[in-house]
N, C-alpha and C positions, 0 to 999 in steps of 0.2 A: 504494500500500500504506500501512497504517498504522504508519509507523514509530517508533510506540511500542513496537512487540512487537521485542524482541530477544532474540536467544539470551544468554543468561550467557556470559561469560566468565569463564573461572577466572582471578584474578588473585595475583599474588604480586607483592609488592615485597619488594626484601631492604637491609635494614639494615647499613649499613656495621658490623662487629662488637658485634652488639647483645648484651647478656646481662643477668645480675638474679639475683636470689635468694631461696630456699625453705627455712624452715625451721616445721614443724610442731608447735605443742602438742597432747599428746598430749589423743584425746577419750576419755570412754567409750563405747564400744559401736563405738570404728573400731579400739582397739589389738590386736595382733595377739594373740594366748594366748599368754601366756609370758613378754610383756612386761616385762624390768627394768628398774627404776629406779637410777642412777648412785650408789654412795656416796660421798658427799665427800669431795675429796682434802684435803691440806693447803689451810689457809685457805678451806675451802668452796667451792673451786674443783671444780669435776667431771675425774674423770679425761681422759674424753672432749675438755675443752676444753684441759689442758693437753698430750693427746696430739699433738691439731692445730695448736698452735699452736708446738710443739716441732717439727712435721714443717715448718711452711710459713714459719715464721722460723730455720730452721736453729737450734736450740738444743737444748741437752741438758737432759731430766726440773727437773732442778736448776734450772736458769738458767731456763728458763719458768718455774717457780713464785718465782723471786724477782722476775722481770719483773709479774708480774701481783699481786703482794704490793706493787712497789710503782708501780703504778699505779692498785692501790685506793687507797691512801695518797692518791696525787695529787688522783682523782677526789672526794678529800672536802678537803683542801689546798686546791685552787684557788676552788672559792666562798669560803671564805672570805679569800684574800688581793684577790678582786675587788673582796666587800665593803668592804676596809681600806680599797684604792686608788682607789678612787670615778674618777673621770673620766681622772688620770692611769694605771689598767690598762691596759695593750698588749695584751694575748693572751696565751697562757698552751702550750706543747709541751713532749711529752717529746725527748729529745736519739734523735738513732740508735742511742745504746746501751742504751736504756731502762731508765735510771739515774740521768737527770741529768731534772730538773723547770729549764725554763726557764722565768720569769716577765717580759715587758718592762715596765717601769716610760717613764711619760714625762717623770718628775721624778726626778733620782739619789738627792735626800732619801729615798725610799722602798728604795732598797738595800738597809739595815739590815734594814730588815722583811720581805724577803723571804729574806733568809738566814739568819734567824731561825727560818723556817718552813720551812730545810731546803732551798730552792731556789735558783736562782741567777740574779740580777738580770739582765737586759739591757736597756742602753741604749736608746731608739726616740724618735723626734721628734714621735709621733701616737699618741693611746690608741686603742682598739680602737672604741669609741663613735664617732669619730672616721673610721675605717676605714667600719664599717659603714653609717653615713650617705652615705660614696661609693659605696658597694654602693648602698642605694635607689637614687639617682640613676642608675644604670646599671638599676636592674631598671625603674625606672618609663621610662626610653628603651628598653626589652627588645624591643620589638615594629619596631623600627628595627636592628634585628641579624639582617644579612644569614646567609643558610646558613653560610657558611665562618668564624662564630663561634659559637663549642659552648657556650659559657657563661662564669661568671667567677666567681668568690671573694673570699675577704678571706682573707691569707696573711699569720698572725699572724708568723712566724720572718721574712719580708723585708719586713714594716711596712707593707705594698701590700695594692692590690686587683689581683688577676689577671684579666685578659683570654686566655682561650684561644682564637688564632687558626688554621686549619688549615695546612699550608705554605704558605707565598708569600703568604699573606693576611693580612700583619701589617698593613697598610695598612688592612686593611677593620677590623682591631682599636683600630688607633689613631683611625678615624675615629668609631669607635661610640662610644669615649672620649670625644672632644671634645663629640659630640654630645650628651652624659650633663650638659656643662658642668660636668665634675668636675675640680678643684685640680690643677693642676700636678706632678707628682715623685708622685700618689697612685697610678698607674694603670700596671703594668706587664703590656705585651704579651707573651706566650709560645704558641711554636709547638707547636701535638700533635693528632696523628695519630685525635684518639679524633673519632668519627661518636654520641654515644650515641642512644638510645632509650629509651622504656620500652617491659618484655615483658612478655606472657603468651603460651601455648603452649598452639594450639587440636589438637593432637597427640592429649587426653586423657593421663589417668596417673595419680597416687595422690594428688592434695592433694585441692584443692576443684573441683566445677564451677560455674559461672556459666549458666543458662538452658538446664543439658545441653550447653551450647556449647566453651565458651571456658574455659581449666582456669589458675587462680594459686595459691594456696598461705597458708596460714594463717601470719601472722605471731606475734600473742601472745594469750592467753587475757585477755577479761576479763571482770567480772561480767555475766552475761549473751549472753556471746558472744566475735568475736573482733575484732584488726585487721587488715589488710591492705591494700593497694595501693589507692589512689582510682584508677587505670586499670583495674583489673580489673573494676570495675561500676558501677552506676548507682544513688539509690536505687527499692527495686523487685523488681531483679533478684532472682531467685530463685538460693539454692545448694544440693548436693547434695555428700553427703562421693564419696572414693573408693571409697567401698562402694554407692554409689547413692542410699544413704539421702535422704531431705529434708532437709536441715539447717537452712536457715534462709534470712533477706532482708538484705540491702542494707540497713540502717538509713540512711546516710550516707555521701557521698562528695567528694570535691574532687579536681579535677583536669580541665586542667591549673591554674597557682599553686601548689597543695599537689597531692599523691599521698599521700593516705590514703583507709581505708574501711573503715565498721564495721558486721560481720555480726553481727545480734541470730538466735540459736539457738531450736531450737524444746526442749523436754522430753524429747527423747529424746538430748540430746548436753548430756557437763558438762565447759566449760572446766574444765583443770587448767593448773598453775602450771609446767609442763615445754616443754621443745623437743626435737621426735624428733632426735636422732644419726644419725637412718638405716645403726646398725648394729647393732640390735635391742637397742636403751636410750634415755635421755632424759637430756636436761641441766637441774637446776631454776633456777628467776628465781626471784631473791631481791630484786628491788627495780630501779630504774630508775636510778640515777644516773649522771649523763652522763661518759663517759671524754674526759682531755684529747686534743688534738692529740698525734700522736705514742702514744697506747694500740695496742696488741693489739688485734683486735675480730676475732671467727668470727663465720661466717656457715654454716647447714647448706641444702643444697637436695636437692628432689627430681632434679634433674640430674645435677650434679656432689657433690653430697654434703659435707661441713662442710670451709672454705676456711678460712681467717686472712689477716690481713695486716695494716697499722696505717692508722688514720685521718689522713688529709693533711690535710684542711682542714673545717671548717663553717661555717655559712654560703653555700651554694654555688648558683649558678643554672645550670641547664641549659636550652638553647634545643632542647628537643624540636622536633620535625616539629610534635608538637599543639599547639604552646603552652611559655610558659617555666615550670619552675619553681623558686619558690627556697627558701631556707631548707634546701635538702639538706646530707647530710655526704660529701665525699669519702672513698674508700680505695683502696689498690690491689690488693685482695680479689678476684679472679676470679668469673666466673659466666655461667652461658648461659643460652640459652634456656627456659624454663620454668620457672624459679627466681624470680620475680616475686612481689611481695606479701610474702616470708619475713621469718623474725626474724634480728636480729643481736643477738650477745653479746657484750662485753666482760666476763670472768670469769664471773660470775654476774649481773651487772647488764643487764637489756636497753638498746638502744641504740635501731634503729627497725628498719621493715617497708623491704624491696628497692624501690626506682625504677625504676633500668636502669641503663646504663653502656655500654662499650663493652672489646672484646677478648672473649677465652674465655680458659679454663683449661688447655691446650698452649701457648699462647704469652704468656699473661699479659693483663692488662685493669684496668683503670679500672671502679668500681662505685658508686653514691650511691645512701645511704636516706634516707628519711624520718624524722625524728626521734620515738621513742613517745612522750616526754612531751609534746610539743605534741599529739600525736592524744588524749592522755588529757587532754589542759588544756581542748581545744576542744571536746570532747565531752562533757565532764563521766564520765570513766570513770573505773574501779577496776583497776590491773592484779591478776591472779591470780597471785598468787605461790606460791611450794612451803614457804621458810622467813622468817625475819627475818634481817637481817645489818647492821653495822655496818660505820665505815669506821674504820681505822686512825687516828692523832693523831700519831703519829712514823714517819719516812719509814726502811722495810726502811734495814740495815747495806749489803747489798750488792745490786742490780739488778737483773745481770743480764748476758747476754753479745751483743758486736754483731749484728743481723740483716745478712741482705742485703739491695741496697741497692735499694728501693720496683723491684717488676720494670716495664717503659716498657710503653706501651697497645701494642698489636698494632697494623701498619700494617693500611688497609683490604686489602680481598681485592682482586685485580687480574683473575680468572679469571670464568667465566660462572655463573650463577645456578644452579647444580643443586644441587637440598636447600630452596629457598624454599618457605614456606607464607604459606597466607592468600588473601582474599581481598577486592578495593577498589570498590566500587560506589559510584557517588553521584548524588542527582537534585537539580535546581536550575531556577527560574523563570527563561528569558531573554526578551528584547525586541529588536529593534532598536537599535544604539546601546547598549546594557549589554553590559558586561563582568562576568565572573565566574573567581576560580580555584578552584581541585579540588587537592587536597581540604582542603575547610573553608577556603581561605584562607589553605592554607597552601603546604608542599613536604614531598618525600618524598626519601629518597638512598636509591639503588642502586648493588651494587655492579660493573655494567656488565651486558649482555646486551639480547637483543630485548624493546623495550616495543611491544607491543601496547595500543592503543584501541582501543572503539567508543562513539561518541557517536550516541543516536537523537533523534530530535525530531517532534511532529506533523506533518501535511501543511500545508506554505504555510507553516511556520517553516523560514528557512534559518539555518546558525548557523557558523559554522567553530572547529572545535580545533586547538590549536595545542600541541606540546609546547613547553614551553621549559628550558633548561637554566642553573643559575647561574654564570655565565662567571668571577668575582671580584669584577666591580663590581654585574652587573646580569644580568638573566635574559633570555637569546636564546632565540628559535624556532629550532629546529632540526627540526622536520617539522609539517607541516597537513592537514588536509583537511576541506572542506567538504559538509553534508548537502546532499540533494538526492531524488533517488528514493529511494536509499539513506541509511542511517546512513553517517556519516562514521568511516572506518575509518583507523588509524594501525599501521604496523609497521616499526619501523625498529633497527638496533645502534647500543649506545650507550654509551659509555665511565663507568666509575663517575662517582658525581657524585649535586649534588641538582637534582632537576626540581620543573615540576607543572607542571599542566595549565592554558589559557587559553580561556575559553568564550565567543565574541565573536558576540551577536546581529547579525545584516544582513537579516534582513526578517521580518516579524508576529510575534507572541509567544505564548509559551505551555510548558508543561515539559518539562524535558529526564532524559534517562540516560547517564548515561557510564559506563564499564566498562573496567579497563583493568590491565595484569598487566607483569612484568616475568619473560623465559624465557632 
């Protein structure tokens, strides 16, 4: 027989607690009738945002709007005390009670001047310049980080770079360390439970479609169109609103490295300067300026609907399944599936477009976006704004009242795959003697259940698949099976964890299929 011809396999792999986020600028000709627009609350904040941000940092009306009063302050505060302190800047957070602007200085001379400007010095041995530089060195060894490290940061408050190891894998963190050939005392290992990914959600539902396919969600309006997720598309792809309509193409994309992507609109849709609330209103951008460590920051999705929480770190790299990327911003902002590509806001200011993360929103999760300003830097765009706004020059009398304390990522799921979508097909040239892994070269994690394969290949190519599974140091086989009359068929249970597949030519050459799902 010709064992080219294979039946499809439905395939799902399921993402150790994958999520993301969706929030919509509002178009014309997709808003609903009736549609209102938010009035400004105090300081041009929208009700909307300080409703959410009062429910999901436990705060009263009051005390969010003095939190967000002053962390605009900060977010115009901080460039300029960067500027002062030139090489010796450390990093810059707000304190847990979102009142206190912490600034690390790496010279004490500069004390004065930071308390001057209303904030409060701290001491650090290493300026942030300094930091970040051991960040490169870790992202250009990035391709040397086994599964069981999820990524790493620069963690302006403990004067380190973070390494996030899974449990028991502090070793494979320390190891990626060395291997980065980074300074001694710069590199601190920490254990967490998060698996991320990036999402979109082939489900269908009310943002955007991708090729009628695959559905993300419009992050911010700009001249011309919009941004969103570089995993959501290609350039090319075609999109269509949730009305069916044709909306427009794929201008630009990156990913993985970056996760942005910018849709150019056709004449029948007009970017505005708004984000849907998704509860029959809009929140307006008033401009982009970046909120420090330690800000408020909401996020609205077509999922779960407008979240809060505060920004933990920036700077941050995530070791996808596809590839790393860096330059994200942590938070510990909730989000699930289908919330992919969306806007984030701090008050009125945009922030960036959803990545992925890890956890959901019943048990809490870990979230990273993409920065706007660099998608507007790299692009040459215009964001669409609603109004002008300014930033304060003296820091609110009073803050603000304590949040609770950053909620922890959700441990992975320990139970069987029901509820996965998707599906993983992949073809690839083998030989004799060549290896190849699936997919792309990379690995995928699941959260335990039957993985099913089928690998086919012409007549007189024999080939063997092999699953293998990441043990801690290294990847084992844990089932095989060889072509022959047939495709080579694999079904076996499997404890969560990250696999991928091994395609090992042993006689003549020529293309292959593989197929293969997780139930």
């Amino acid at each position: 027989m010709d064992r080219r011809r294979m039946t499809a396999i439905g395939v799902v792999v399921v993402a150790v607690g994958a999520t993301a986020a969706v929030t919509l600028p509002s178009f014309a000709g997709e808003n609903a009738p009736g549609r209102r627009a938010a009035p400004p609350a105090a300081g041009g904040v929208a009700p909307e945002v300080l409703d959410a941000v009062s429910r999901d940092l436990s705060l009263t009306r009051d005390q969010a709007t003095r939190r967000l009063a002053t962390e605009r302050w900060a977010a115009g505060t901080v460039p300029r005390l960067r500027a002062d302190l030139g090489a010796d800047y450390g990093g810059s957070w707000l304190g847990a009670d979102g009142r206190t602007l912490h600034v690390a200085v790496a010279d004490p001379a500069h004390a004065a001047r930071v308390r001057a400007a209303g904030a409060v010095p701290e001491q650090v041995d290493r300026g942030v310049a300094e930091l970040d530089a051991v960040k490169t060195r870790l992202d250009a060894a990035g391709a040397s980080a086994t599964p069981d490290i999820t990524g790493w940061y620069v963690d302006v408050a403990d004067n380190a770079v973070v390494v996030l190891a899974q449990p028991g894998a502090e070793a494979s963190g320390r190891r990626f360390a060395a291997a980065g050939g980074v300074p001694a005392g710069t590199v601190r290992v920490r254990t967490s439970d998060e698996a991320p990914r990036p999402l979109f959600d082939v489900r269908g539902g009310d943002a955007f479609l991708i090729n009628n396919a695959a559905r993300c969600s419009v992050g911010f309006s700009v001249v011309g169109g919009f941004v969103t997720a570089g995993h959501c598309g290609r350039p090319g792809d075609r999109t269509t609103g949730a009305n069916r309509v044709a909306q427009g193409t794929f201008a630009a994309s990156s990913f993985p490295g970056d996760d942005w992507g910018v849709v150019r609109v056709n004449g029948d849709w007009t970017p505005q300067g708004v984000v849907n609330d998704f509860n029959g209103g809009t929140v307006p951008v008033n401009g982009s300026t970046e909120a420090p460590v330690g800000a408020s920051v909401c996020r609205s999705g077509s999922t779960t609907g407008t979240r809060c929480g505060v920004i933990q770190a920036r700077n941050a790299t995530v070791n996808y399944p596809e590839g790393t990327v860096t330059g994200l911003t942590r938070t510990n902002v909730c989000a699930e599936p289908g919330d992919s590509g969306g806007a984030w806001l701090s008050g009125d200011q945009a922030q960036g477009v959803t990545s992925g993360g890890s956890g959901d929103c019943t048990r809490g999760g870990v979230t990273f976006f993409q920065p706007v300003n660099e998608i507007l830097q790299r692009n040459n765009l215009t964001l669409v704004t609603a109004a002008d706004g300014g930033t304060p020059s003296t820091p609110p009398a009073d803050g603000g009242a304590t949040p609770p304390a950053p909620t922890a990522p959700a441990p992975p799921p320990t139970g069987g795959t029901d509820g996965c979508t998707g599906q993983v097909s992949r073809a690839g040239q083998v030989a004799a003697g060549r290896v190849q892994v699936q997919p792309d070269g990379r690995f995928f994690r699941t959260s335990g259940g039957t993985q099913q394969a089928c690998l086919a290949a012409p007549d007189g190519v024999r080939v063997r698949l092999e699953l293998q599974r990441f043990t801690g140091t290294a990847f084992r086989t844990v089932a095989s099976a060889v072509t022959g009359d047939e495709p080579a068929r694999l079904s076996v249970a499997t404890p969560a964890g990250a696999y991928r597949y091994r395609v090992a030519g042993l006689a003549g050459a020529g293309a292959y299929t593989l197929a293969f799902s997780v139930r």
